[in-house]
GUVO-264525 format. One record per residue (C-alpha): z, x, y; residue in one letter. Coordinates in steps of 0.001 Angstrom, whole numbers, padded with zeros to 6 digits, always signed. Last residue first. Example, Ala and Ser with C-alpha at 12.3 -4.5 7.8 and 13.67 -1.06 7.14 Angstrom:
<midrens>
+007140+013670-001060S/+007800+012300-004500A/
</midrens>
This chain:
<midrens>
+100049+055062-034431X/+098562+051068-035102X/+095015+052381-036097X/+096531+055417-038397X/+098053+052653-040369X/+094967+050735-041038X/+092702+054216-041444X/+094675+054655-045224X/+098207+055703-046253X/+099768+055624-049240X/+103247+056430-049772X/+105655+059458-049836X/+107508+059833-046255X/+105344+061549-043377X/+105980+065131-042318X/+101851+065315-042189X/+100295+062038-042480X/+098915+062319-038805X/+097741+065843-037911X/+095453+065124-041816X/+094632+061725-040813X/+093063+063245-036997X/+091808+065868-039415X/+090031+063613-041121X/+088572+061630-038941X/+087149+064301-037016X/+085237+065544-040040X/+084072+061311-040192X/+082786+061813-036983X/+081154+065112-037360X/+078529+063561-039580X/+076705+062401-036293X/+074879+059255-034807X/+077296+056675-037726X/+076213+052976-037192X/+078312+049980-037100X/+077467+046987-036811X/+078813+043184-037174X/+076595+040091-037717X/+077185+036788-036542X/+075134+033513-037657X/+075751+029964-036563X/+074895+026169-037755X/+075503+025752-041483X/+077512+029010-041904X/+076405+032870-041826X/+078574+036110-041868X/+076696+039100-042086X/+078221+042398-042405X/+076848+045985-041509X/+077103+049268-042132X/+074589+052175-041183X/+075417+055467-042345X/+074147+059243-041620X/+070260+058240-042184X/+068512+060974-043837X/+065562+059598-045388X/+066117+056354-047153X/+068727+054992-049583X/+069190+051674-049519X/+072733+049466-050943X/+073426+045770-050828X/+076862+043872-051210X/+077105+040169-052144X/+080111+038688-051397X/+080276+035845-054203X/+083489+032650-053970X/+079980+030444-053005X/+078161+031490-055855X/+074374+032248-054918X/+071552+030925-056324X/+070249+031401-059621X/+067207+033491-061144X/+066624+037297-061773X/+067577+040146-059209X/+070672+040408-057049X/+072747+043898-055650X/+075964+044586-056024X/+078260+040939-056285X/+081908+041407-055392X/+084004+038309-055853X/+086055+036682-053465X/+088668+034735-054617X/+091685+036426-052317X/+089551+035673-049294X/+091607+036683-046541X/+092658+040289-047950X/+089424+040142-049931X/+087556+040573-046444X/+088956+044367-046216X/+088697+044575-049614X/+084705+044001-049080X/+084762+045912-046005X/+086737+049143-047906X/+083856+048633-050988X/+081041+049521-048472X/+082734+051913-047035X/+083246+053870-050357X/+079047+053049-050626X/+077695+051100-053006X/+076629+052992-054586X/+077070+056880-055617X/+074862+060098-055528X/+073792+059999-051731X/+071050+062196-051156X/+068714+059657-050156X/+070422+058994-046875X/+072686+056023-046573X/+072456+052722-046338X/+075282+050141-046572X/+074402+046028-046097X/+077768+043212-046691X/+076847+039410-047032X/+079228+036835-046072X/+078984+033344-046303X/+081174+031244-044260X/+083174+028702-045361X/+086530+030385-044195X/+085105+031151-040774X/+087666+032322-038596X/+089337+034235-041473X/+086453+035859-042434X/+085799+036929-038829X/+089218+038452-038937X/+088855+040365-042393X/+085050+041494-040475X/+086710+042910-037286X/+089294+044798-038825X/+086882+046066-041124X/+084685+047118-038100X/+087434+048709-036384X/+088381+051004-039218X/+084893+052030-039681X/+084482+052792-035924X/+087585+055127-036600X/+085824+057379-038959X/+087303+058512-042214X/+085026+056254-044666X/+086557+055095-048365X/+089889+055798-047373X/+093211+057491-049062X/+095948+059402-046957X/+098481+060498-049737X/+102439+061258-048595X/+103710+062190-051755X/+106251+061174-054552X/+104670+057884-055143X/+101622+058294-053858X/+100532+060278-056606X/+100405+056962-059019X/+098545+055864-056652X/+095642+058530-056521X/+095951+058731-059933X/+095434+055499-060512X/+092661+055894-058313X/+091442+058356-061069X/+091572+055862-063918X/+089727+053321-061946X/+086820+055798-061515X/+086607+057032-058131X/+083261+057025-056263X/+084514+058330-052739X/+086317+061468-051814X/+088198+061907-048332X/+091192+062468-050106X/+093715+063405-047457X/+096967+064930-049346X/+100468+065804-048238X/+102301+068894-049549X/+104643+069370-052492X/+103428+072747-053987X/+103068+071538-057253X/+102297+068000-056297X/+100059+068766-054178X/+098070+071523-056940X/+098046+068255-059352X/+096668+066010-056813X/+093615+068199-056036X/+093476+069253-059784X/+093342+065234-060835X/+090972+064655-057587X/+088202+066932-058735X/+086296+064558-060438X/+085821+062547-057431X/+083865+065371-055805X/+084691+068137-052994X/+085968+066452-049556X/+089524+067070-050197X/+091931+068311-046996X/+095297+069308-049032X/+098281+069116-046449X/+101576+071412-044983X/+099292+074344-046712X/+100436+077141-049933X/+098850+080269-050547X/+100808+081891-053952X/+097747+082455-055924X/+094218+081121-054064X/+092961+081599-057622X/+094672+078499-059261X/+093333+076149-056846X/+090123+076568-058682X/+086450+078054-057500X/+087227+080300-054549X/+085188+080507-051904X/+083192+084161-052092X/+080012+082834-050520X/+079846+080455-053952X/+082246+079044-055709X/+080569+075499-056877X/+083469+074015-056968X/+084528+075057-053731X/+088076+075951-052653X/+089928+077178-049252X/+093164+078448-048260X/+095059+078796-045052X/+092611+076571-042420X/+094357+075933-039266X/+092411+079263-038268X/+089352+076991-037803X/+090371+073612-037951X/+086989+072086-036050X/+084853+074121-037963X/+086069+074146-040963X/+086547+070497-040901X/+082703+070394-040075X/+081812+073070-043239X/+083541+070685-046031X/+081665+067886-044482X/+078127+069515-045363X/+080313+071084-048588X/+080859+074914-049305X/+084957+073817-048551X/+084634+071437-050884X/+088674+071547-051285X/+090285+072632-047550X/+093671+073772-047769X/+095614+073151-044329X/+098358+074590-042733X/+099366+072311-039517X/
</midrens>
């Protein structure tokens, strides 16, 4: 594998490096510092099997754009995407392999397994989904956050997404309330309640170390390489 690592400076950026190491052809910051380039323009006529992002949602139109050029596979390990740039993401998908997921790490995947099953079991459950994150994090709720609601969607077509609660009225049944903290420097906790008349369950997951999600990704990146154009998310690299 030939990979070109976007956010390269980043905390996550730094953990692919490190476990790619000469894997690594290319690699772009936006902030260009420690000699990284800043654009995909100046690493010239370097080319990679697969584009590793972990820079910012903004970037994802020259992420895509420098793919497509050089017709390579792409793991966008970005959250916070406008609807306009998922389009993008999709539209991308078309004529590339693209590996898209709100949360790399394999726990993750497992948990929204768990929770579209559990909301199957219990169709008149309520369900309640709790992200928190360190109080760096610029955007809420969480990527992860919004995979276990979709997750549950897939069983609960009507479900609506409700961030957060303040003011009067109770809760709508069709509602899956999510709720975001930001505290210290906690990695990720994720966790969804389901509750009916007579029972409670609760699933956790809880990230010890950043690395995780760095393995993740490469782990996506060895696996959507040579792949056929489509999208491709943590649910397909579960049944390889």
């Amino acid at each position: 594998m030939r990979a070109i690592l976007c956010g390269a400076n980043g905390a996550m950026g730094k953990l692919i490096d490190a476990l790619l190491g000469d894997k690594i052809v290319g690699r772009v910051s936006l902030d260009g510092e420690n000699g990284v380039p800043r654009t995909f323009e100046e690493l010239g006529s370097v080319c990679g099997d697969t584009v590793i992002d972990f820079s910012h949602h903004s970037a994802i139109a020259d992420v895509l754009a420098y793919a497509q050029a050089h017709n390579c596979a792409v793991v966008v390990g970005t959250t916070g995407h406008t609807p306009e740039e998922k389009e993008l993401i999709y539209k991308a998908s078309q004529t590339l392999p693209v590996f898209y997921s709100g949360n790399m790490s394999l726990g993750i995947a497992v948990l929204c397994r768990l929770a579209k099953q559990a909301a199957a079991l219990f169709p008149d459950a309520d369900i309640e989904i709790l992200e928190i994150h360190h109080n760096r994090k610029v955007d809420a709720p969480s990527g992860t956050a919004r995979m276990l609601f979709n997750a549950i969607r897939q069983v609960r077509p009507g479900a609506v997404e409700a961030c957060g609660r303040a003011g009067e009225g109770k809760r709508k049944k069709e509602e899956v309330g999510i709720a975001s903290l930001r505290m210290g420097n906690v990695v990720g906790v994720h966790e969804v309640h389901i509750s009916t008349e007579s029972q409670s369950l609760t699933l956790r997951h809880e990230a010890n170390d950043r690395k995780m999600l760095a393995e993740g990704a490469v782990n996506a990146a060895a696996f959507i390489v040579g792949k056929p154009a489509g999208l491709y998310t943590m649910e397909e690299l579960l049944e390889a």
